[in-house]
KOLTI-891994 format. One record per atom (N, C-alpha, C): residue number from 1; chain; atom name; x, y, z. Coordinates in nm, 3 decimals, padded with zeros to 5 digits. Each point is the difference from the previous one (the first is absolute). Layout:
<kolse k="NUM" c="A" a="CA" x="X" y="Y" z="Z"/>
...
This chain:
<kolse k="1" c="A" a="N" x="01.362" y="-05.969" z="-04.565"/>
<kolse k="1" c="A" a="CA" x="-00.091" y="00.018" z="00.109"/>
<kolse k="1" c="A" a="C" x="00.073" y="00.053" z="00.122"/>
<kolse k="2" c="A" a="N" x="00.175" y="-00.040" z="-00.001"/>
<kolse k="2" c="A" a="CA" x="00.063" y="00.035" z="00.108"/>
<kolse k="2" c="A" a="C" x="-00.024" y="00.171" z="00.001"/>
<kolse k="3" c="A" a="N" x="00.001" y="00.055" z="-00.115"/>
<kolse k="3" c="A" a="CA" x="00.002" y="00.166" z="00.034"/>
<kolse k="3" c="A" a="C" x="-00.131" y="00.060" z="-00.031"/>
<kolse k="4" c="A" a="N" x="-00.077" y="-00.044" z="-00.011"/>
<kolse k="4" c="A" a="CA" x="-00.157" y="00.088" z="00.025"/>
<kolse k="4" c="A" a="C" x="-00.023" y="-00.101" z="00.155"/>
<kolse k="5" c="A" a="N" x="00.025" y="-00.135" z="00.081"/>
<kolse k="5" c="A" a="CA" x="00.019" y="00.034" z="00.116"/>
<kolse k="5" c="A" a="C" x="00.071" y="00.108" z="00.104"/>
<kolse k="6" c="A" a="N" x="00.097" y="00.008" z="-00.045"/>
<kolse k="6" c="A" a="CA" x="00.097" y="00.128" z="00.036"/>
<kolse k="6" c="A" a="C" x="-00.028" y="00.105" z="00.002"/>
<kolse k="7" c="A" a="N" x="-00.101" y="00.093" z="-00.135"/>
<kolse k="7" c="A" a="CA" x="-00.046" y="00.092" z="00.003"/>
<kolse k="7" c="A" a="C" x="-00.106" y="00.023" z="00.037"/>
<kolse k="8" c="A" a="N" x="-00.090" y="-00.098" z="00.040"/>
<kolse k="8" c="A" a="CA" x="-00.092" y="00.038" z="00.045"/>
<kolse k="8" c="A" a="C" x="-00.001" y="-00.011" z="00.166"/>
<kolse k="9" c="A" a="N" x="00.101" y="-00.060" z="00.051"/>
<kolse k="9" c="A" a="CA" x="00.081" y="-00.009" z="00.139"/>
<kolse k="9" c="A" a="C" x="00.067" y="00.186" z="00.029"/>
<kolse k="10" c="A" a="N" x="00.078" y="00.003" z="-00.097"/>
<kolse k="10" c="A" a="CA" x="-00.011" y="00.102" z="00.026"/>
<kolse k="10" c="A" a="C" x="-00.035" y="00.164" z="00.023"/>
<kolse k="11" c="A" a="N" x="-00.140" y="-00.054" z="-00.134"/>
<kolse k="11" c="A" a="CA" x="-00.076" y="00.055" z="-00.006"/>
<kolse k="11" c="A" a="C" x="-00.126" y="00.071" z="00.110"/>
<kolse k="12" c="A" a="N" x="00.003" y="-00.136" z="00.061"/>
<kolse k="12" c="A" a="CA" x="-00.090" y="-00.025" z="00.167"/>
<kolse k="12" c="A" a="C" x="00.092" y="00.094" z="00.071"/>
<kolse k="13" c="A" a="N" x="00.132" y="-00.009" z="00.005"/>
<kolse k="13" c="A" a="CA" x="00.065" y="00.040" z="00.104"/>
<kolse k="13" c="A" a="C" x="00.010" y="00.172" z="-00.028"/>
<kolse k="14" c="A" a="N" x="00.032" y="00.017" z="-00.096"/>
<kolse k="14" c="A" a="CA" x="-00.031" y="00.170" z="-00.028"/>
<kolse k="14" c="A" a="C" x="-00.144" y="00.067" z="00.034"/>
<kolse k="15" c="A" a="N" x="-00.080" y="-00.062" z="-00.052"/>
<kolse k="15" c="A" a="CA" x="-00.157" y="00.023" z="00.016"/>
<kolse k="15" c="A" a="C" x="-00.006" y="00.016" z="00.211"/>
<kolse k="16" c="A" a="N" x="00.058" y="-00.121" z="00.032"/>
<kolse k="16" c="A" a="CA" x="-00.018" y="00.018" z="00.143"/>
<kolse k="16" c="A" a="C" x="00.061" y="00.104" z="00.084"/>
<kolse k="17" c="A" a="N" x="00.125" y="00.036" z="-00.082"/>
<kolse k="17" c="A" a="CA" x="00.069" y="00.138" z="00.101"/>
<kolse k="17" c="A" a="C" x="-00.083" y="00.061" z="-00.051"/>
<kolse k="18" c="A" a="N" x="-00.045" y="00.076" z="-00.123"/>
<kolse k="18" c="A" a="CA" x="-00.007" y="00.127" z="-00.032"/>
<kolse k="18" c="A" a="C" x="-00.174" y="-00.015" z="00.091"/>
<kolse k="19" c="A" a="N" x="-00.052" y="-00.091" z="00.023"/>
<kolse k="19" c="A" a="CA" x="-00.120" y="-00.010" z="00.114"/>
<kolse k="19" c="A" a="C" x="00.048" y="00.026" z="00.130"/>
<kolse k="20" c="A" a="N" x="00.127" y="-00.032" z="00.041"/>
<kolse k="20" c="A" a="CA" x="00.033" y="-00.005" z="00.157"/>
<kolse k="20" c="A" a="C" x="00.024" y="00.165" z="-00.002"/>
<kolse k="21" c="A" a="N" x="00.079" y="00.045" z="-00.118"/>
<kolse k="21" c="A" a="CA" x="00.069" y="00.130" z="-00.008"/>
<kolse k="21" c="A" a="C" x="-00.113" y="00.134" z="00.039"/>
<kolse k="22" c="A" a="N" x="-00.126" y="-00.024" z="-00.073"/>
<kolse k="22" c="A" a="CA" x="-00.150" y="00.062" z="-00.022"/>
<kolse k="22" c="A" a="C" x="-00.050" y="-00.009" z="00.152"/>
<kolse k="23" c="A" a="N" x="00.021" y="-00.125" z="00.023"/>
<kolse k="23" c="A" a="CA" x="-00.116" y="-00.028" z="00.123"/>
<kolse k="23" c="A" a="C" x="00.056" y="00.091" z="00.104"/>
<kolse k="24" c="A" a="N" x="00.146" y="-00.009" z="00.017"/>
<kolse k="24" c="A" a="CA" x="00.089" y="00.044" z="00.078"/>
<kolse k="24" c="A" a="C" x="00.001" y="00.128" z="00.017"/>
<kolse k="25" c="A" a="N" x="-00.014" y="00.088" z="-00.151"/>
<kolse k="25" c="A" a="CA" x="-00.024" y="00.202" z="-00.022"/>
<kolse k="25" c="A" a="C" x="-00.140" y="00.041" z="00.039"/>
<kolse k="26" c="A" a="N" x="-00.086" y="-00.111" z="-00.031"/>
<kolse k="26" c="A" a="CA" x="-00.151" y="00.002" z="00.026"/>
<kolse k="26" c="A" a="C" x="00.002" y="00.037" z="00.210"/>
<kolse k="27" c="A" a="N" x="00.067" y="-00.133" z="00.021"/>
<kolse k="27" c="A" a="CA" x="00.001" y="-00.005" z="00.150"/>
<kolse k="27" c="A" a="C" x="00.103" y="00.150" z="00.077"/>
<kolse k="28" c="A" a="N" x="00.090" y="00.058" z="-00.047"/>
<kolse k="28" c="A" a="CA" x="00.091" y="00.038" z="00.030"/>
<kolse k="28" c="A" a="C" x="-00.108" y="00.142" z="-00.011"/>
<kolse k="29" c="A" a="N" x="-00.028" y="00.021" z="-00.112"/>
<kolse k="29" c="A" a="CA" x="-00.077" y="00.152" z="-00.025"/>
<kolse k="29" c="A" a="C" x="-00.114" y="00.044" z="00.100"/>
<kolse k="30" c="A" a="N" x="-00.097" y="-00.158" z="-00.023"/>
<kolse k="30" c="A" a="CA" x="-00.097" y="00.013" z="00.086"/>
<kolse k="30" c="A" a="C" x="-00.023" y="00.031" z="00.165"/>
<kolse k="31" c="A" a="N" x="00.124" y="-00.011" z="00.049"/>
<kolse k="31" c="A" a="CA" x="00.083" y="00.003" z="00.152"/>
<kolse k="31" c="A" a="C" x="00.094" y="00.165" z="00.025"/>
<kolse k="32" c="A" a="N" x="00.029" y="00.055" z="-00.132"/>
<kolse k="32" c="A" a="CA" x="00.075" y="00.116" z="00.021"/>
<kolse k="32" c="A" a="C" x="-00.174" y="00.137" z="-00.027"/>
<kolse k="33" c="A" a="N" x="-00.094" y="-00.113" z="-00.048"/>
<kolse k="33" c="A" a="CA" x="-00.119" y="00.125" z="-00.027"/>
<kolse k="33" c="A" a="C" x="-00.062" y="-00.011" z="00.141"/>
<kolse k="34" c="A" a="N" x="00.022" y="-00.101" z="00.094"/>
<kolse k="34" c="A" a="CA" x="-00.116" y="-00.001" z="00.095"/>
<kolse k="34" c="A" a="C" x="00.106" y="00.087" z="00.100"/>
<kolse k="35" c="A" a="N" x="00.166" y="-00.062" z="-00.016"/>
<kolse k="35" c="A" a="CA" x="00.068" y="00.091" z="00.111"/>
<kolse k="35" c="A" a="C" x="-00.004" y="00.159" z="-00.017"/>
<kolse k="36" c="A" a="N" x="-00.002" y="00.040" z="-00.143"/>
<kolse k="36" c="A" a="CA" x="-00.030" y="00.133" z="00.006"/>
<kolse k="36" c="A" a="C" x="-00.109" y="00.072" z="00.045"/>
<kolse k="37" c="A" a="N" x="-00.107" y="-00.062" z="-00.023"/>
<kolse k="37" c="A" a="CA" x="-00.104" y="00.039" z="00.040"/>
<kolse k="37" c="A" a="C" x="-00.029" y="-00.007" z="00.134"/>
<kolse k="38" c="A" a="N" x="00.041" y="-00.064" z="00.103"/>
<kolse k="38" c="A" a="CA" x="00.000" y="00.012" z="00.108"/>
<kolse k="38" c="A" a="C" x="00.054" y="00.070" z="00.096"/>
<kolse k="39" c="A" a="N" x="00.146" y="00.070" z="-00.070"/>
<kolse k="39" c="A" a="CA" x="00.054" y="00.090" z="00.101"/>
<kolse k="39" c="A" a="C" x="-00.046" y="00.166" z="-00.091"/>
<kolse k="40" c="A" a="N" x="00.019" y="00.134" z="00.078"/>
<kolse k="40" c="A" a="CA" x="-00.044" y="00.094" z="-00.039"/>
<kolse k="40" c="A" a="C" x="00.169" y="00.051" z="-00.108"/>
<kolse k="41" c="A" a="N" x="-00.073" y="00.065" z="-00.097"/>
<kolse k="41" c="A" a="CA" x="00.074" y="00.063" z="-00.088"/>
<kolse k="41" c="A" a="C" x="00.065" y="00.131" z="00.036"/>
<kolse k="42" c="A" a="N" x="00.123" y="00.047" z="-00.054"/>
<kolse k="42" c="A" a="CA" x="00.044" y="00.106" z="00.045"/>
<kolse k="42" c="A" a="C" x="-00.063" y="00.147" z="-00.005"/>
<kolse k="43" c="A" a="N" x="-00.067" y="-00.019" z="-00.079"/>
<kolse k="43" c="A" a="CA" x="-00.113" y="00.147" z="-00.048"/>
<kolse k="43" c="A" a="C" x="-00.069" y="00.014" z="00.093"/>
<kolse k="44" c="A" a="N" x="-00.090" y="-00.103" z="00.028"/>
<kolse k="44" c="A" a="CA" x="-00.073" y="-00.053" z="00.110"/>
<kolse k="44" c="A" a="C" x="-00.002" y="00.060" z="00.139"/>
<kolse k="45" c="A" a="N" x="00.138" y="-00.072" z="00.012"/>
<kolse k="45" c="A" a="CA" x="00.083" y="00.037" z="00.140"/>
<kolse k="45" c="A" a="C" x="00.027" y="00.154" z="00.012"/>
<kolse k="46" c="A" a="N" x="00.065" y="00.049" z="-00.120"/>
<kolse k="46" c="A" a="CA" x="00.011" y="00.141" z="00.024"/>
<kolse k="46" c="A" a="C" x="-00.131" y="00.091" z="-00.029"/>
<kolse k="47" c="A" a="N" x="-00.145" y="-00.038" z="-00.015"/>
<kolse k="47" c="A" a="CA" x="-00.098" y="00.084" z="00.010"/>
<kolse k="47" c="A" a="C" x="-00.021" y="-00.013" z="00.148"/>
<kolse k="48" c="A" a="N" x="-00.015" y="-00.185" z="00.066"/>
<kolse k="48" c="A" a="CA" x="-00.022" y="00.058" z="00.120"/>
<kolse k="48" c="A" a="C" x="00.058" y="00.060" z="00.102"/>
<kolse k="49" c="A" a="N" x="00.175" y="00.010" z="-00.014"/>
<kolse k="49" c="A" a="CA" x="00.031" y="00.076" z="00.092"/>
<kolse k="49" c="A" a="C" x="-00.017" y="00.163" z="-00.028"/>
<kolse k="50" c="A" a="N" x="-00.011" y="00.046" z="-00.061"/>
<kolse k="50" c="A" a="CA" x="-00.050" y="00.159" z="-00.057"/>
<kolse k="50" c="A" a="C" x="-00.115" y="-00.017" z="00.036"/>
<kolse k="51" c="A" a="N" x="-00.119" y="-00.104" z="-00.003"/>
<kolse k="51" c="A" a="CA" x="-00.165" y="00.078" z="00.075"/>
<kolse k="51" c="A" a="C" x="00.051" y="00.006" z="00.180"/>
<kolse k="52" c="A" a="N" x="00.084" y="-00.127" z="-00.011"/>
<kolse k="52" c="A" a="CA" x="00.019" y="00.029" z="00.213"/>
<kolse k="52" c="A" a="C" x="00.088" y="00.110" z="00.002"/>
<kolse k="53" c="A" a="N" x="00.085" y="00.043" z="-00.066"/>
<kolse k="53" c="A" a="CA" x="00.076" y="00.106" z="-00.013"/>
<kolse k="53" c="A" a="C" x="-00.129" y="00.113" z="00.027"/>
<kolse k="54" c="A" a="N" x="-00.098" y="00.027" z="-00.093"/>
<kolse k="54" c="A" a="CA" x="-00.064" y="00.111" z="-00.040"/>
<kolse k="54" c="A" a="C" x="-00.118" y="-00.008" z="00.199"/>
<kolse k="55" c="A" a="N" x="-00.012" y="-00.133" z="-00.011"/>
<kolse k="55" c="A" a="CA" x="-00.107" y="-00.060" z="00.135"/>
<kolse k="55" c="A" a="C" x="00.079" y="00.085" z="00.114"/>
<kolse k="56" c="A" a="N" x="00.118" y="-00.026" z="-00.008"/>
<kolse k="56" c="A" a="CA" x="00.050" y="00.080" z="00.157"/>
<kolse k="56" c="A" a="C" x="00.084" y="00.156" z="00.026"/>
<kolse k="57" c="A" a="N" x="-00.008" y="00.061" z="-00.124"/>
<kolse k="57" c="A" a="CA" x="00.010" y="00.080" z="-00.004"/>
<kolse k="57" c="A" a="C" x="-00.118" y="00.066" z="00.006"/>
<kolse k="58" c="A" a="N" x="-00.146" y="-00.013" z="-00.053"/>
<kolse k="58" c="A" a="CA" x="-00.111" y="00.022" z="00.006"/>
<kolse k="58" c="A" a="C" x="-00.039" y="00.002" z="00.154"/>
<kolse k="59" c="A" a="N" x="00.078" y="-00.141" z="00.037"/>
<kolse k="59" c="A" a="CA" x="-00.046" y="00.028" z="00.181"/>
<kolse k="59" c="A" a="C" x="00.087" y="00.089" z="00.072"/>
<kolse k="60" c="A" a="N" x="00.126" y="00.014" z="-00.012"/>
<kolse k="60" c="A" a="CA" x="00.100" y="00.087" z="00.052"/>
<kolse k="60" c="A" a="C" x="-00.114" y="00.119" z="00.020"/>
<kolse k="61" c="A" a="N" x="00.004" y="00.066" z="-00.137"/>
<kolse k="61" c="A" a="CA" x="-00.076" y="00.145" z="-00.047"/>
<kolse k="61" c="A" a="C" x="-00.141" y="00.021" z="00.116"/>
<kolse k="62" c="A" a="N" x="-00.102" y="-00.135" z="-00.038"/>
<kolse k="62" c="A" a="CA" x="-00.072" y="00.026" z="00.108"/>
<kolse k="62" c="A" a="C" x="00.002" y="-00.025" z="00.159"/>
<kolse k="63" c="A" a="N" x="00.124" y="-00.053" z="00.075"/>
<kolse k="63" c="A" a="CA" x="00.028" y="-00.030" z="00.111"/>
<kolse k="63" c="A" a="C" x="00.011" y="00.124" z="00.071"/>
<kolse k="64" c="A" a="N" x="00.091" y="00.086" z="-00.114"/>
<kolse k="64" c="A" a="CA" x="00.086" y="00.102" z="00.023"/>
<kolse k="64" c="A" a="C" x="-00.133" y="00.132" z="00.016"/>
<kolse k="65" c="A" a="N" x="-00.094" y="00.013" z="-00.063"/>
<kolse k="65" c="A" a="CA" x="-00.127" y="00.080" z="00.000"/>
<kolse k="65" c="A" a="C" x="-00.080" y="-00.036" z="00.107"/>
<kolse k="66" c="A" a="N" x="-00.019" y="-00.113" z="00.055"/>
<kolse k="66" c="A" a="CA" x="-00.069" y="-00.029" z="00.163"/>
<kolse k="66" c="A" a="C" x="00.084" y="00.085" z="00.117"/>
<kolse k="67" c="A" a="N" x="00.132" y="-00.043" z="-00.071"/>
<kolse k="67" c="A" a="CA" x="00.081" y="00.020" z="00.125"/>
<kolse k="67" c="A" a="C" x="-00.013" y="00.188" z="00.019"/>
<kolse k="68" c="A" a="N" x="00.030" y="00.082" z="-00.128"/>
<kolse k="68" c="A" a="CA" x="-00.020" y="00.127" z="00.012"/>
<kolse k="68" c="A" a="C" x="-00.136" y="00.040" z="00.025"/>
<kolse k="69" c="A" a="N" x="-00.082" y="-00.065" z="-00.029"/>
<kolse k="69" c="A" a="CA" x="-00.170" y="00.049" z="00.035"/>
<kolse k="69" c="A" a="C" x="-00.016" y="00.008" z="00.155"/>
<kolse k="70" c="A" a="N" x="00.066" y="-00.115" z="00.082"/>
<kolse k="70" c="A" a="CA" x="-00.015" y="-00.082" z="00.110"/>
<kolse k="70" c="A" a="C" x="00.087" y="00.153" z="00.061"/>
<kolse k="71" c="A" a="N" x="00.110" y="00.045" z="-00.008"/>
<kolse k="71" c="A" a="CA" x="00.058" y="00.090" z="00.041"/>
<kolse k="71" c="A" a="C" x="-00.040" y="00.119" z="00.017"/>
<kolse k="72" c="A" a="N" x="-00.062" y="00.051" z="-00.147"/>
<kolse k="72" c="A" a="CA" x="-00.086" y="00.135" z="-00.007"/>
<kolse k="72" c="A" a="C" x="-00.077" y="00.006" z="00.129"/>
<kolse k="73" c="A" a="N" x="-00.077" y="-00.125" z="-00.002"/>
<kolse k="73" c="A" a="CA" x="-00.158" y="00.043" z="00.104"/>
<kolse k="73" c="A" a="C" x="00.099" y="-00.037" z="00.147"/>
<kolse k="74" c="A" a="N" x="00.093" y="-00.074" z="00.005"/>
<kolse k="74" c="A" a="CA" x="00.118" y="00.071" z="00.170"/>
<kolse k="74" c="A" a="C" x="00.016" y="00.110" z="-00.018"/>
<kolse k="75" c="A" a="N" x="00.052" y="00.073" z="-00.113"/>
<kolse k="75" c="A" a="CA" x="00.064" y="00.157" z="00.046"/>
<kolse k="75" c="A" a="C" x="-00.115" y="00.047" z="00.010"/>
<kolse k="76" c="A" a="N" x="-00.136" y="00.007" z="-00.102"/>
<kolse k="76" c="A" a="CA" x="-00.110" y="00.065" z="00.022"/>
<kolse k="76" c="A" a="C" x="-00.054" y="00.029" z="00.104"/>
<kolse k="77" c="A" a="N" x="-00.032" y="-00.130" z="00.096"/>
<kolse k="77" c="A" a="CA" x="00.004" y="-00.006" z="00.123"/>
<kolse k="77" c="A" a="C" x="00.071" y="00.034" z="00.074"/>
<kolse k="78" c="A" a="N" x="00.110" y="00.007" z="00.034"/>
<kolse k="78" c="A" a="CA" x="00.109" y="00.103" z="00.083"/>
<kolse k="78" c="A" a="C" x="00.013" y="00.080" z="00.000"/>
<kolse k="79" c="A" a="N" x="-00.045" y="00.081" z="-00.124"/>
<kolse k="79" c="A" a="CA" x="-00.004" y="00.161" z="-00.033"/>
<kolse k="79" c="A" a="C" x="-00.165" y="00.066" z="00.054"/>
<kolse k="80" c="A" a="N" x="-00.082" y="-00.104" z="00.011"/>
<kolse k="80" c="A" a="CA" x="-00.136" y="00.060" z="00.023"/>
<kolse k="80" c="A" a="C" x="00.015" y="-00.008" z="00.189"/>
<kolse k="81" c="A" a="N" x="00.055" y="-00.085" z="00.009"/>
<kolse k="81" c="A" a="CA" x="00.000" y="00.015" z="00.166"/>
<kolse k="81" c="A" a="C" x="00.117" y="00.114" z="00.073"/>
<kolse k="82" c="A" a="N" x="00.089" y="00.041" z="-00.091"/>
<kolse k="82" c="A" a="CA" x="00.123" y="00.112" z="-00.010"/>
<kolse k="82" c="A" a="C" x="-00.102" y="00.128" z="00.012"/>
<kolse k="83" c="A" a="N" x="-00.107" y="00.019" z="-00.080"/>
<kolse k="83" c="A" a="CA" x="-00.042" y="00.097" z="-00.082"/>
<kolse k="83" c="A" a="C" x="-00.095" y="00.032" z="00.163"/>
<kolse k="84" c="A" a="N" x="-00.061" y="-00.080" z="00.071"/>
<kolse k="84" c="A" a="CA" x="-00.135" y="00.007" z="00.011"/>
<kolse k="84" c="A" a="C" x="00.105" y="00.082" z="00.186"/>
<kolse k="85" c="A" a="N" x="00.075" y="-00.003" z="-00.003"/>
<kolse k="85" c="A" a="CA" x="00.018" y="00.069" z="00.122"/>
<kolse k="85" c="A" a="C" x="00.078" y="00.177" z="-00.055"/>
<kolse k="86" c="A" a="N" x="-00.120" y="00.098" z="00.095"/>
<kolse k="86" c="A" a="CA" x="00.020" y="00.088" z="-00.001"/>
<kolse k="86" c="A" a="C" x="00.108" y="00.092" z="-00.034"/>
<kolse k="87" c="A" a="N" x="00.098" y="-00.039" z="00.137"/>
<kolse k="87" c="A" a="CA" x="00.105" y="00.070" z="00.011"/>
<kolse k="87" c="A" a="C" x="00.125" y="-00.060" z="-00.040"/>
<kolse k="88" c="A" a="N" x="00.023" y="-00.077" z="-00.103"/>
<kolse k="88" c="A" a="CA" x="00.090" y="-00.056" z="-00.032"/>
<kolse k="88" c="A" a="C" x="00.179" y="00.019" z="00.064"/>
<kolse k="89" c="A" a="N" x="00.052" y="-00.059" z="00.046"/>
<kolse k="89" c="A" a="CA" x="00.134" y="00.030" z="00.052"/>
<kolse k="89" c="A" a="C" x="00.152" y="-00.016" z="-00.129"/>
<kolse k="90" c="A" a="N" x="00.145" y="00.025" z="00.023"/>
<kolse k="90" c="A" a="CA" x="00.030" y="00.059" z="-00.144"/>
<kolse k="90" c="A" a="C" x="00.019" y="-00.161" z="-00.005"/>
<kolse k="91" c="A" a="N" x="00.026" y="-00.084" z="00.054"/>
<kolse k="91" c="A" a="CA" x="00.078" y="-00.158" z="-00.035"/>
<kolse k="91" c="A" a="C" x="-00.175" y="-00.039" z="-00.060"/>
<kolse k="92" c="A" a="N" x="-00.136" y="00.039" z="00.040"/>
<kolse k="92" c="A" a="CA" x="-00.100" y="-00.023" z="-00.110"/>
<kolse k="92" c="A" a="C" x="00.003" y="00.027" z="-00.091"/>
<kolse k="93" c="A" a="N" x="00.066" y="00.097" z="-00.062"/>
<kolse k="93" c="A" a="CA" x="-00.005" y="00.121" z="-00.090"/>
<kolse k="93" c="A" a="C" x="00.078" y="-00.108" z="-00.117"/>
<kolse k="94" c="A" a="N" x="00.138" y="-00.007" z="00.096"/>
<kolse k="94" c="A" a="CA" x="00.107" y="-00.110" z="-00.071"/>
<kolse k="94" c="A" a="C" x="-00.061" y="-00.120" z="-00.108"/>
<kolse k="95" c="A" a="N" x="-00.011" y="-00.065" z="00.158"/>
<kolse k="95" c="A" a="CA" x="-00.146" y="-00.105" z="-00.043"/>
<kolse k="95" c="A" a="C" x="-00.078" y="00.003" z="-00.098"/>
<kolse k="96" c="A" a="N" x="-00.133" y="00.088" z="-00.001"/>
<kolse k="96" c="A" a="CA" x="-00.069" y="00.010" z="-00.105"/>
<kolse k="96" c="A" a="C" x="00.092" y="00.042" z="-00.169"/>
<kolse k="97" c="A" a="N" x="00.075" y="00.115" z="00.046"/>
<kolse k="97" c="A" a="CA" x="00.095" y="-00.021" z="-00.189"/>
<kolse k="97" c="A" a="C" x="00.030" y="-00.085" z="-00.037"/>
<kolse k="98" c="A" a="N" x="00.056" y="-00.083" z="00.096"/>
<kolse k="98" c="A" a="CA" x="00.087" y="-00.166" z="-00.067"/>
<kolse k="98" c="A" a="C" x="-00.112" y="-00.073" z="-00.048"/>
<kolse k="99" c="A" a="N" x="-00.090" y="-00.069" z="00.069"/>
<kolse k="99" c="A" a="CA" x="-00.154" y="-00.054" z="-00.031"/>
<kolse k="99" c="A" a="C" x="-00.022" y="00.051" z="-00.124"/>
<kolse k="100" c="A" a="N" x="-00.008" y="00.137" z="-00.066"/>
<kolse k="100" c="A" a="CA" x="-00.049" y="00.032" z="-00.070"/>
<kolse k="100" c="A" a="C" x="00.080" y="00.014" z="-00.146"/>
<kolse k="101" c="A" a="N" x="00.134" y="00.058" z="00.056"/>
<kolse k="101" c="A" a="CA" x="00.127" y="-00.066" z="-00.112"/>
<kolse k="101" c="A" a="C" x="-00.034" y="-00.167" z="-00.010"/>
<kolse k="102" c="A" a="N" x="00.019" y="-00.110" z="00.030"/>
<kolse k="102" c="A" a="CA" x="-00.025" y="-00.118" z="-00.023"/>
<kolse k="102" c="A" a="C" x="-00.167" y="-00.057" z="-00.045"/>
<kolse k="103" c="A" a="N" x="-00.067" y="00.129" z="-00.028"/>
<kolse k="103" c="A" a="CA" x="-00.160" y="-00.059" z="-00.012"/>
<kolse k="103" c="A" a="C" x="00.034" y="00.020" z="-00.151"/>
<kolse k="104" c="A" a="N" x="00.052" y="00.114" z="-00.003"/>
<kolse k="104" c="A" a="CA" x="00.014" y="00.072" z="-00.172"/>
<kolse k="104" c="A" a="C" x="00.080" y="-00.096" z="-00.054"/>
<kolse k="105" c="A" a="N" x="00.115" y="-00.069" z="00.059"/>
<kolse k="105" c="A" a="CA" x="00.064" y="-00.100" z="-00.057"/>
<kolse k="105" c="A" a="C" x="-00.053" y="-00.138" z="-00.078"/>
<kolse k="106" c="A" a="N" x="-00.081" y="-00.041" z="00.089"/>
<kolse k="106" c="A" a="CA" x="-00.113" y="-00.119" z="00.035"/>
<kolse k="106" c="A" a="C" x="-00.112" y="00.059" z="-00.163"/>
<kolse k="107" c="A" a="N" x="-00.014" y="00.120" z="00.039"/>
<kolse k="107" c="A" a="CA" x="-00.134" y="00.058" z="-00.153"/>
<kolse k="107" c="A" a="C" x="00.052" y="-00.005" z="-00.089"/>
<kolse k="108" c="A" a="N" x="00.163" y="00.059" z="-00.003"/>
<kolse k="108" c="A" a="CA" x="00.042" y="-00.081" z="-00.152"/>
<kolse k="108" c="A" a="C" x="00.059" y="-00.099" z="-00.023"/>
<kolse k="109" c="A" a="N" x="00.035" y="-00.034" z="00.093"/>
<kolse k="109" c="A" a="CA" x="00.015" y="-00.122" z="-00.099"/>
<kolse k="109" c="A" a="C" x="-00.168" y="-00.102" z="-00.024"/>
<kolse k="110" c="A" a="N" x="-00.082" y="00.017" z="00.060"/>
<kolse k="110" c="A" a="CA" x="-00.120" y="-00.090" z="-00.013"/>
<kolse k="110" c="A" a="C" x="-00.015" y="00.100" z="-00.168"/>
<kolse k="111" c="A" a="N" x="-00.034" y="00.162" z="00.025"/>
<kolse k="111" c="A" a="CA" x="-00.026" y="-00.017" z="-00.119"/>
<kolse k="111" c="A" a="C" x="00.064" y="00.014" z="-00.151"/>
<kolse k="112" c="A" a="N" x="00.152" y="-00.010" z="00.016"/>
<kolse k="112" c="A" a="CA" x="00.052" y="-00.095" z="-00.112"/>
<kolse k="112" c="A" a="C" x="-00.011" y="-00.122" z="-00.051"/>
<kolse k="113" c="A" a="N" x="-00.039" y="-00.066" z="00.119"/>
<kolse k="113" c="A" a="CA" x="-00.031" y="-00.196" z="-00.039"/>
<kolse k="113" c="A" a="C" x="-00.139" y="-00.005" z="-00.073"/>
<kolse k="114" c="A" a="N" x="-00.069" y="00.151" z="00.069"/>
<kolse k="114" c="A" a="CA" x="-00.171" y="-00.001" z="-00.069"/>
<kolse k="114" c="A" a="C" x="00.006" y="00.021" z="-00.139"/>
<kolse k="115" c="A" a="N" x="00.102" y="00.058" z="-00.082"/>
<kolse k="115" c="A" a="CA" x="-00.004" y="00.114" z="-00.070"/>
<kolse k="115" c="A" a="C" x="00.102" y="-00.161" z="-00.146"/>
<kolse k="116" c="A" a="N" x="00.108" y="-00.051" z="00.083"/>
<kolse k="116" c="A" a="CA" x="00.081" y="-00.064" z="-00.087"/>
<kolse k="116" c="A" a="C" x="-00.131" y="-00.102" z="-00.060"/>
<kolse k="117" c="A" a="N" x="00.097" y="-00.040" z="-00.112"/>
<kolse k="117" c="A" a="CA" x="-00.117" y="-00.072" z="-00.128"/>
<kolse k="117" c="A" a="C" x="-00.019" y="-00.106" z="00.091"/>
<kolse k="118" c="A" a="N" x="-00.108" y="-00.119" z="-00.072"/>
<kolse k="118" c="A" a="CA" x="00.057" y="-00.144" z="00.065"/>
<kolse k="118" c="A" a="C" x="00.003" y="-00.081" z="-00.077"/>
């Protein structure tokens, strides 16, 4: 009786780790699925910095098209009030070419940005 007490003593006692061992991978797994899931993944991370990537370059592009539109209708305007006097003098003359070199500048590039894909 001394050794089927014994074995079944130690029988209990095996049965109980390989429960502590389980409970323990059970607990351990269940804690590495919730921590993963809670922080963002690297794929993740690198889609969203490529849409803010794509977001501010998108705004650059259109900042940059206000700003040349916004310019056109200054030179436009400077050249129509250049234009509207008669006798123009030669530093007008000056004047109005430059205005008008920098309007042509201002037209293409607006219409390359019109023209590039998106």
């Amino acid at each position: 009786m001394g050794d089927t007490f014994a074995e079944m003593f130690q029988a209990k006692r095996s049965l109980t780790f390989v429960a502590s061992v389980v409970g323990s991978l059970v607990i351990i797994v269940g804690a590495l699925t919730a921590i993963d899931g809670r922080y963002a993944h690297a794929s993740e991370l690198e889609q969203m910095q490529k849409s803010e990537q794509a977001y501010h370059e998108e705004s650059k592009v259109s900042q940059r098209m206000s700003i040349d539109t916004l310019r056109q209708q200054q030179i436009e305007d400077k050249l129509f009030e250049l234009r509207l006097n008669p006798h123009p003098s030669q530093v007008d003359k000056a004047i109005t070419q430059r205005y008008t070199d920098q309007l042509n500048e201002v037209n293409s590039r607006l219409n390359a940005r019109e023209k590039a894909p998106q």
